[in-house]
PDB file of N, CA, C and O in Angstrom:
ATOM      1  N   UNK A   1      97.162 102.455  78.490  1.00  0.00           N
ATOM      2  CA  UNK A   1      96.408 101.587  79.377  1.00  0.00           C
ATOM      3  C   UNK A   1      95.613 102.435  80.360  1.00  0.00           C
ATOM      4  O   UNK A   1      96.023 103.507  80.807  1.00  0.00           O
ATOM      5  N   UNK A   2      94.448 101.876  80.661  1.00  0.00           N
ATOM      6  CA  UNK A   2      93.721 102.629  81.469  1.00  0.00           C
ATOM      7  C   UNK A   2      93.964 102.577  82.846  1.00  0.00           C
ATOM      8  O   UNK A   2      93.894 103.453  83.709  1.00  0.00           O
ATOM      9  N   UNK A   3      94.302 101.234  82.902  1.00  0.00           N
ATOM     10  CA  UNK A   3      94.501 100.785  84.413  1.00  0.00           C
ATOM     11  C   UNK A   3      95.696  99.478  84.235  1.00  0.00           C
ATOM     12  O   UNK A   3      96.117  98.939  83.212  1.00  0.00           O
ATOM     13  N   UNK A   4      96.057  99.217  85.826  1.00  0.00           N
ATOM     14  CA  UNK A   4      96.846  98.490  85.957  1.00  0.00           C
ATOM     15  C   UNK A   4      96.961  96.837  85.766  1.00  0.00           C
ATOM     16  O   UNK A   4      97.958  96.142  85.570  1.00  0.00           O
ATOM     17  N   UNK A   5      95.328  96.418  85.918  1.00  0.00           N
ATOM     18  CA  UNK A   5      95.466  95.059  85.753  1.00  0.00           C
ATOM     19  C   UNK A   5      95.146  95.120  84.277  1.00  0.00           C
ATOM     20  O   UNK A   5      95.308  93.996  83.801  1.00  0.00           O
ATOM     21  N   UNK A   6      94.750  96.008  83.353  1.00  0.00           N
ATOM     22  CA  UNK A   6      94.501  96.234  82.101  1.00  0.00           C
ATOM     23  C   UNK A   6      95.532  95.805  81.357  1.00  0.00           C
ATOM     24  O   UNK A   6      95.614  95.082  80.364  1.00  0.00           O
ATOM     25  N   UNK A   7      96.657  96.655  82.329  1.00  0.00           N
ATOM     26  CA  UNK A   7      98.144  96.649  81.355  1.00  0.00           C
ATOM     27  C   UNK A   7      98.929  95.175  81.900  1.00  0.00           C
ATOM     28  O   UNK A   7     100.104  94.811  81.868  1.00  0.00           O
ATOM     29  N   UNK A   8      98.241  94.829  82.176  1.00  0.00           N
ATOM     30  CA  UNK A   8      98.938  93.038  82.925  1.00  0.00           C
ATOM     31  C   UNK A   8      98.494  92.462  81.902  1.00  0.00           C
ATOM     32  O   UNK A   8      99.178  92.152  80.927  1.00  0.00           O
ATOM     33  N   UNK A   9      97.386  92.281  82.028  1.00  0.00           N
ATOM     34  CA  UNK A   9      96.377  90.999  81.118  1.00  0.00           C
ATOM     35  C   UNK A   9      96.802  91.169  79.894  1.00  0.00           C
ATOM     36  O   UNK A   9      97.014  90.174  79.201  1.00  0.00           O
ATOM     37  N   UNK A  10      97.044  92.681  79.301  1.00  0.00           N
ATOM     38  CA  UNK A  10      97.792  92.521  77.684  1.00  0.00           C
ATOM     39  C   UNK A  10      98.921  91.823  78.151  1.00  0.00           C
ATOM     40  O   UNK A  10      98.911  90.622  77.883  1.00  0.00           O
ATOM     41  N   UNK A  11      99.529  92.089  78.543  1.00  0.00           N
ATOM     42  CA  UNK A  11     101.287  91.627  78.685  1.00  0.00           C
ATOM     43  C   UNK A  11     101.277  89.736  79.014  1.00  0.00           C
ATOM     44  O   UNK A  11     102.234  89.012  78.742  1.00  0.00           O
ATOM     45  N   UNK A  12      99.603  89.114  79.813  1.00  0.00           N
ATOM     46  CA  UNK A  12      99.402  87.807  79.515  1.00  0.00           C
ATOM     47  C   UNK A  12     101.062  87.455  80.988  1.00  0.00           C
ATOM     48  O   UNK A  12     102.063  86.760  80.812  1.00  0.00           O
ATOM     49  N   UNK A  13     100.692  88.213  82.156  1.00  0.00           N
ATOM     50  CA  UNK A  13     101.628  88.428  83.236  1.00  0.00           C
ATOM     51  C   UNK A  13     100.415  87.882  84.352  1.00  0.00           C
ATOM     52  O   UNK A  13      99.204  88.079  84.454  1.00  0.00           O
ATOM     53  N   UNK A  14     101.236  87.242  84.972  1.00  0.00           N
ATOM     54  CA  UNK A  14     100.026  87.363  86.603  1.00  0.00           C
ATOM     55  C   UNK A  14     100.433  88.178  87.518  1.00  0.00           C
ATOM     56  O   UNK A  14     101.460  88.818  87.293  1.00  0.00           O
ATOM     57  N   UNK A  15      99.661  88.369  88.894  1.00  0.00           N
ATOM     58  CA  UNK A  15      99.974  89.588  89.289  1.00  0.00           C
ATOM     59  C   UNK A  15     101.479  89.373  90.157  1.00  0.00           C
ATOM     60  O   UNK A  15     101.925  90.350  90.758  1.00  0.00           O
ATOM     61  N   UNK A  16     102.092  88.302  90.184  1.00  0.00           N
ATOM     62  CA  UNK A  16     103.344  87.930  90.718  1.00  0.00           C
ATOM     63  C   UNK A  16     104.337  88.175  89.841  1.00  0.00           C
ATOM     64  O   UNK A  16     105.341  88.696  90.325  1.00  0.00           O
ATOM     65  N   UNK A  17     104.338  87.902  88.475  1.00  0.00           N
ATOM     66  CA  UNK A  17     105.508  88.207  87.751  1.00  0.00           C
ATOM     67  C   UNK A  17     105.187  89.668  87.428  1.00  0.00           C
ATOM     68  O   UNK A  17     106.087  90.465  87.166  1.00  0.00           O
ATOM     69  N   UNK A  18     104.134  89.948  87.447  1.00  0.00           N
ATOM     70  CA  UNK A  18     103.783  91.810  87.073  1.00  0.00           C
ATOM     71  C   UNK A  18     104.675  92.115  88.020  1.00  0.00           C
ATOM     72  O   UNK A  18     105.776  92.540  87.668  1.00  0.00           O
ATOM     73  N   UNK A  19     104.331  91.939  89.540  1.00  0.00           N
ATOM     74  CA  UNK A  19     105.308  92.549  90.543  1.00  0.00           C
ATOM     75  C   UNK A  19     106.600  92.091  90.401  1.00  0.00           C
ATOM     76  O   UNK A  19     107.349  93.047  90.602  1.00  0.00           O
ATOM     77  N   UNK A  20     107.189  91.148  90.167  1.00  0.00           N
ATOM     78  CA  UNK A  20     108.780  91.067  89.848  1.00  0.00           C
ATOM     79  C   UNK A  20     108.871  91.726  88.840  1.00  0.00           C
ATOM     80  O   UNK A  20     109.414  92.824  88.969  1.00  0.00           O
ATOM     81  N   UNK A  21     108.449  91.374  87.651  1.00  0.00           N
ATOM     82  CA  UNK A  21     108.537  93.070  86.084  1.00  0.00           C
ATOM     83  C   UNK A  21     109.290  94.490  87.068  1.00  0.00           C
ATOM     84  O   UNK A  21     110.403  95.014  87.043  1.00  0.00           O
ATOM     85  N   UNK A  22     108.037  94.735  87.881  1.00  0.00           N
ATOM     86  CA  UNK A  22     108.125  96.049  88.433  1.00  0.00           C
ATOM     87  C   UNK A  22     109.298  96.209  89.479  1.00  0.00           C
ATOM     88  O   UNK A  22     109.705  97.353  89.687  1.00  0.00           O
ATOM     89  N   UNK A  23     109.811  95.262  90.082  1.00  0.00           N
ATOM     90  CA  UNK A  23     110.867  95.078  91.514  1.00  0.00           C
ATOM     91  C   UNK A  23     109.811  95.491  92.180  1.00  0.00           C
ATOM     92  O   UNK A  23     109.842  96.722  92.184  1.00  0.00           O
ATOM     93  N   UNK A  24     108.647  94.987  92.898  1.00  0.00           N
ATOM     94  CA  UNK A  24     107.763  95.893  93.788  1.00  0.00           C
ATOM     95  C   UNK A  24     107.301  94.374  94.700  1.00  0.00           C
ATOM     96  O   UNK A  24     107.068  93.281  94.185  1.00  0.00           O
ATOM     97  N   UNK A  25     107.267  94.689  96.055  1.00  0.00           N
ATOM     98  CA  UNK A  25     106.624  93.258  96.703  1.00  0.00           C
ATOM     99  C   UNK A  25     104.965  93.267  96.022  1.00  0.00           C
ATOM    100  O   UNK A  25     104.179  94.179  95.764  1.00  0.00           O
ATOM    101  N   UNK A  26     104.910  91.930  95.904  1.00  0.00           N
ATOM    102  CA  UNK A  26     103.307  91.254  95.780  1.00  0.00           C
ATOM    103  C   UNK A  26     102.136  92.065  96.277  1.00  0.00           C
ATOM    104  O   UNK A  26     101.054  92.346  95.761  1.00  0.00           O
ATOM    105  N   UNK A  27     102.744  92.382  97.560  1.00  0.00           N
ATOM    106  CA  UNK A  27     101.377  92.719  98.508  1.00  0.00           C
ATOM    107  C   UNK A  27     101.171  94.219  97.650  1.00  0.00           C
ATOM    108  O   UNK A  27     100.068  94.461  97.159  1.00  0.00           O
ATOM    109  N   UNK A  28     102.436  95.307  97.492  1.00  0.00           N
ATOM    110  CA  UNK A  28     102.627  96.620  97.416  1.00  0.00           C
ATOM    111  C   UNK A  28     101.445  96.391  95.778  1.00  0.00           C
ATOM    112  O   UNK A  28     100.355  96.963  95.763  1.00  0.00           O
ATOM    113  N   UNK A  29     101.899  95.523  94.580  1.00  0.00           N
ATOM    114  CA  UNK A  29     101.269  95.663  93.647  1.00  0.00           C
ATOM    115  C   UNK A  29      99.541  95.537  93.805  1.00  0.00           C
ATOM    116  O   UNK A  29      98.723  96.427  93.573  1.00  0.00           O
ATOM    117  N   UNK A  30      99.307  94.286  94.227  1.00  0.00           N
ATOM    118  CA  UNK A  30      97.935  94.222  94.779  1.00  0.00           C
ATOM    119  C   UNK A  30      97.367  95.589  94.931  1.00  0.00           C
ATOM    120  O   UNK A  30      96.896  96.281  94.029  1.00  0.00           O
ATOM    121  N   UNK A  31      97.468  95.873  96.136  1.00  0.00           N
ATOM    122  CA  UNK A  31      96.834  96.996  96.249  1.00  0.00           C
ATOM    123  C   UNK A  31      97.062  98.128  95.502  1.00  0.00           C
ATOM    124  O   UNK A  31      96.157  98.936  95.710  1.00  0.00           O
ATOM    125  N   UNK A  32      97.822  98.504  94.778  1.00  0.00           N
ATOM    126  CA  UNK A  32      97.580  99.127  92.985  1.00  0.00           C
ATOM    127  C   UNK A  32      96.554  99.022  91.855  1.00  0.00           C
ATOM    128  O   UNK A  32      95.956  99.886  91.213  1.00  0.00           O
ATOM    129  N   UNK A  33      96.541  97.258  91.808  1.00  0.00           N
ATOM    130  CA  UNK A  33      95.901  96.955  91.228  1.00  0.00           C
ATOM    131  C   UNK A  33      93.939  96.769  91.429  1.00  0.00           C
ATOM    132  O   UNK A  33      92.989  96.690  90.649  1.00  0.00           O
ATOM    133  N   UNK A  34      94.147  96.766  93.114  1.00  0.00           N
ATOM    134  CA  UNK A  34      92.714  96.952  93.793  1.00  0.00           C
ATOM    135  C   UNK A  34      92.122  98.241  94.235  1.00  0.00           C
ATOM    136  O   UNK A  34      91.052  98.530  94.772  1.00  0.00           O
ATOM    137  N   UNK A  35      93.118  98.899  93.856  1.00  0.00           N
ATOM    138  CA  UNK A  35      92.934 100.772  94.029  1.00  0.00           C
ATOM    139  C   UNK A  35      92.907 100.994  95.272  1.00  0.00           C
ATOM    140  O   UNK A  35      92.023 101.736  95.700  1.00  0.00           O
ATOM    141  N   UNK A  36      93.937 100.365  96.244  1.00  0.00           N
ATOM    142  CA  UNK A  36      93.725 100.904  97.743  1.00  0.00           C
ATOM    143  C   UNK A  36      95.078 102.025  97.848  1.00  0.00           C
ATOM    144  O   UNK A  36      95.502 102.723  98.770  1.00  0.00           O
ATOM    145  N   UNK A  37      95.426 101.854  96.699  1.00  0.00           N
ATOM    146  CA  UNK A  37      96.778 102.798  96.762  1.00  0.00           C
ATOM    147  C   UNK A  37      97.390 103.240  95.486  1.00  0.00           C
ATOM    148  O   UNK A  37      97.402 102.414  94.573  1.00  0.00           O
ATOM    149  N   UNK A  38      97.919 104.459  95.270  1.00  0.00           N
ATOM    150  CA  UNK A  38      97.830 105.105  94.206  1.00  0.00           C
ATOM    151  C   UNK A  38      99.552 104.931  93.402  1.00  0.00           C
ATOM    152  O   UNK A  38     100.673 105.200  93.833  1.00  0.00           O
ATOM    153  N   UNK A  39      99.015 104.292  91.923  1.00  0.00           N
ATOM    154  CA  UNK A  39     100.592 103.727  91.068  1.00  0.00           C
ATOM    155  C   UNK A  39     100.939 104.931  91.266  1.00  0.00           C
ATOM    156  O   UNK A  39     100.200 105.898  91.446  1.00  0.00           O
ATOM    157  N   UNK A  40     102.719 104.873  91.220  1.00  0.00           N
ATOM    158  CA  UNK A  40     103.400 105.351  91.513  1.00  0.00           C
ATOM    159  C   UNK A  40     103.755 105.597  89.669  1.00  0.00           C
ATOM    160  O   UNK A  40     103.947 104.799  88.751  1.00  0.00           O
ATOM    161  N   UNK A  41     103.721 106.838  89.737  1.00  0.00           N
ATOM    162  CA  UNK A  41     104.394 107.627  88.235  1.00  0.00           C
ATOM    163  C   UNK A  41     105.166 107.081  87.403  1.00  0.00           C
ATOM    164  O   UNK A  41     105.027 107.224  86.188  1.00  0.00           O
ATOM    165  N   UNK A  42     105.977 106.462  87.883  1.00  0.00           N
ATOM    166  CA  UNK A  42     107.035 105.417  88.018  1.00  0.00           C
ATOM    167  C   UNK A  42     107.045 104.032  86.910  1.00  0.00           C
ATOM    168  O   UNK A  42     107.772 103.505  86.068  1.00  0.00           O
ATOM    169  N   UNK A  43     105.354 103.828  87.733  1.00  0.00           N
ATOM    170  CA  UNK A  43     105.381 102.189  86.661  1.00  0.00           C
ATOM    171  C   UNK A  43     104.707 102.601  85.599  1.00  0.00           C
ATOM    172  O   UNK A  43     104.559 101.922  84.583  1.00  0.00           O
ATOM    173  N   UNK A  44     104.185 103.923  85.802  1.00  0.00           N
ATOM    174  CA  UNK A  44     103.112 104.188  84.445  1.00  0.00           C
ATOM    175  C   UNK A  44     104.696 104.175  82.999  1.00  0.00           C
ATOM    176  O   UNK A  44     104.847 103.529  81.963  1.00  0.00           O
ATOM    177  N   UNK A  45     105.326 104.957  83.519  1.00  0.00           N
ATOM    178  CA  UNK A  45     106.185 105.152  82.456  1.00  0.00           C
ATOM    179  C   UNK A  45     107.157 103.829  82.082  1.00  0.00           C
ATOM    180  O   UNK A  45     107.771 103.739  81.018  1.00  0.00           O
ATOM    181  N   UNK A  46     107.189 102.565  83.421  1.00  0.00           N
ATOM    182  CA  UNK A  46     107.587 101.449  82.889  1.00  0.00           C
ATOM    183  C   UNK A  46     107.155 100.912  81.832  1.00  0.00           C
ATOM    184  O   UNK A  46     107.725 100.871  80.742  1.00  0.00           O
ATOM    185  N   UNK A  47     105.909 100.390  82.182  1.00  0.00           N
ATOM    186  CA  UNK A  47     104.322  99.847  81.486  1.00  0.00           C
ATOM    187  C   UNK A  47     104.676 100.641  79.859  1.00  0.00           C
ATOM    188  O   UNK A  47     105.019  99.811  79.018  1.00  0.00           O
ATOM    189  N   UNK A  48     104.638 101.867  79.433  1.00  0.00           N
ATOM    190  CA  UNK A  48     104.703 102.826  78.199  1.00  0.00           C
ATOM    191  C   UNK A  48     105.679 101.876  77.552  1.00  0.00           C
ATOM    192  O   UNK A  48     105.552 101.224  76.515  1.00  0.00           O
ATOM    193  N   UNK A  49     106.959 101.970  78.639  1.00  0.00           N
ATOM    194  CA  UNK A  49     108.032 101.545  77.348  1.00  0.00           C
ATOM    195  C   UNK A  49     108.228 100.045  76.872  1.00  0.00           C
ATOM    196  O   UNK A  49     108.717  99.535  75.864  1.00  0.00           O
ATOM    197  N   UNK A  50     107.477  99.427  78.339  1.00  0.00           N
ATOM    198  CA  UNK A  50     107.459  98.061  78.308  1.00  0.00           C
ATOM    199  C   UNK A  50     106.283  97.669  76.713  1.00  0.00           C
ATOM    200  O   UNK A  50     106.572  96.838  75.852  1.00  0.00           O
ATOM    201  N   UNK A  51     105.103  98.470  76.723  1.00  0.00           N
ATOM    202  CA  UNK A  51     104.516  98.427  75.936  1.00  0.00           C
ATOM    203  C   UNK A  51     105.035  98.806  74.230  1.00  0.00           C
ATOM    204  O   UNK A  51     104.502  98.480  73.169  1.00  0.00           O
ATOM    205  N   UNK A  52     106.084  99.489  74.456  1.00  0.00           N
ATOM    206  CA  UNK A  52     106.926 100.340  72.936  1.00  0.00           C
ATOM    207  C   UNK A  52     107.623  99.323  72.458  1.00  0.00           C
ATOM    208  O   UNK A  52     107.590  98.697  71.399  1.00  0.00           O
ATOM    209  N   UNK A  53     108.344  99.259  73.550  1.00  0.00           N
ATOM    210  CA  UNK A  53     109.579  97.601  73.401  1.00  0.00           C
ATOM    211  C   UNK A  53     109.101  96.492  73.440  1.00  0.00           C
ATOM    212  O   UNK A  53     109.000  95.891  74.509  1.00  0.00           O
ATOM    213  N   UNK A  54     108.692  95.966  72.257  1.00  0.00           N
ATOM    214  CA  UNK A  54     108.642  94.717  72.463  1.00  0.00           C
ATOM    215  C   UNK A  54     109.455  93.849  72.923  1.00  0.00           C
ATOM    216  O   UNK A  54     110.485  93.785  72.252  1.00  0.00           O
ATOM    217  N   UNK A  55     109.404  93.052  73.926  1.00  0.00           N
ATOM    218  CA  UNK A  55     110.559  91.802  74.582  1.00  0.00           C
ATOM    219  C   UNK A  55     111.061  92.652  75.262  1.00  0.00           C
ATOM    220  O   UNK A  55     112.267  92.407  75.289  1.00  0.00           O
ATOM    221  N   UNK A  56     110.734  93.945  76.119  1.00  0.00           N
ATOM    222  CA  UNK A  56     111.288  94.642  76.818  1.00  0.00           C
ATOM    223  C   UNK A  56     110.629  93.769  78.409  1.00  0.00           C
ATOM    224  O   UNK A  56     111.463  93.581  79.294  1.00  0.00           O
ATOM    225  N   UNK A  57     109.786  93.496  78.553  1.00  0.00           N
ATOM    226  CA  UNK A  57     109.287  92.799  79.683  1.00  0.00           C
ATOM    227  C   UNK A  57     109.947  91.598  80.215  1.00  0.00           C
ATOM    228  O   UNK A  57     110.284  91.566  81.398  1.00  0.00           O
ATOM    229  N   UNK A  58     110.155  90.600  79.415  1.00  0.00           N
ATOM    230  CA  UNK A  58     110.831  89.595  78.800  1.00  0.00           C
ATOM    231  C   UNK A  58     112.420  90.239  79.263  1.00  0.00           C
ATOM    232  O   UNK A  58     113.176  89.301  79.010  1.00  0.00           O
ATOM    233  N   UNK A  59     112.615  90.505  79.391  1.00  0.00           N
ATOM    234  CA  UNK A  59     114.219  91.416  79.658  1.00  0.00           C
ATOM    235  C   UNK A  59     114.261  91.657  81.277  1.00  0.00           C
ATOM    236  O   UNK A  59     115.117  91.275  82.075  1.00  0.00           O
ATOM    237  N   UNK A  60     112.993  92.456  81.524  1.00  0.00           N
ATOM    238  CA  UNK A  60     112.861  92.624  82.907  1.00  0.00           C
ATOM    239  C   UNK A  60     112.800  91.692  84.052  1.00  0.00           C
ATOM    240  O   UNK A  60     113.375  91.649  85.140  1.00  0.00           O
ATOM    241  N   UNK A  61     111.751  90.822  83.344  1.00  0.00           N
ATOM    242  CA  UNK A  61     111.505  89.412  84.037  1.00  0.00           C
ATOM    243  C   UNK A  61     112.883  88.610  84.077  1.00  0.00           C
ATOM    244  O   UNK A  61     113.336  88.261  85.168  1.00  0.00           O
ATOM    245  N   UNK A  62     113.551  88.317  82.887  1.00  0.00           N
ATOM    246  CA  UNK A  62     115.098  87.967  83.400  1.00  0.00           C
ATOM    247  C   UNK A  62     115.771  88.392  84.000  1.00  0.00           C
ATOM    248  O   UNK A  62     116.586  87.556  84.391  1.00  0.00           O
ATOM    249  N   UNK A  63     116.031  89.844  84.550  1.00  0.00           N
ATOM    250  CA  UNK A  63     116.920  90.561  85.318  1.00  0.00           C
ATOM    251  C   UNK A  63     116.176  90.239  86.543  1.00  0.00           C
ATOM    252  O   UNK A  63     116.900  89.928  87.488  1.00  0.00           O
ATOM    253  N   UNK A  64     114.761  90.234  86.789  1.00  0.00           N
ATOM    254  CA  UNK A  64     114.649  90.137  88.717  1.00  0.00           C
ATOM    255  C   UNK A  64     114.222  88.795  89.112  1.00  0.00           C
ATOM    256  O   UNK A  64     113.903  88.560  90.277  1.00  0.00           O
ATOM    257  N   UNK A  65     114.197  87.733  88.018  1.00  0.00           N
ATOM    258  CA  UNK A  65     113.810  86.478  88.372  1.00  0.00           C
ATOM    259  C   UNK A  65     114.867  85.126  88.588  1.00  0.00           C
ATOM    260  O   UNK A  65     114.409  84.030  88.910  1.00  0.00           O
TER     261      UNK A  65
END
């Protein structure tokens, strides 16, 4: 993925359940996604596996929702 709302819109996530996916407050993702602040290493490698695993998101979203 190139970018962050890139890797949302595949996943068919809004930017509220993206941020529960991630455990990250609303506001913190936003500005990720608006480039006022720089992703954290962190979700890139979430996003990878979330992307490898299928129903791995789906997993996540049940654990923080």
């Amino acid at each position: 993925m190139d970018n962050l709302k890139q890797a949302r819109q595949t996943l068919g996530l809004t930017q509220k359940q993206m941020a529960v996916m991630l455990n990250t407050p609303l506001a913190s993702y936003l500005k990720w996604e608006h480039g006022e602040r720089r992703v954290p290493g962190v979700v890139w490698a979430i996003l990878y596996l979330v992307g490898k695993y299928k129903g791995a998101y789906t997993a996540l979203l049940a654990k923080y929702t």
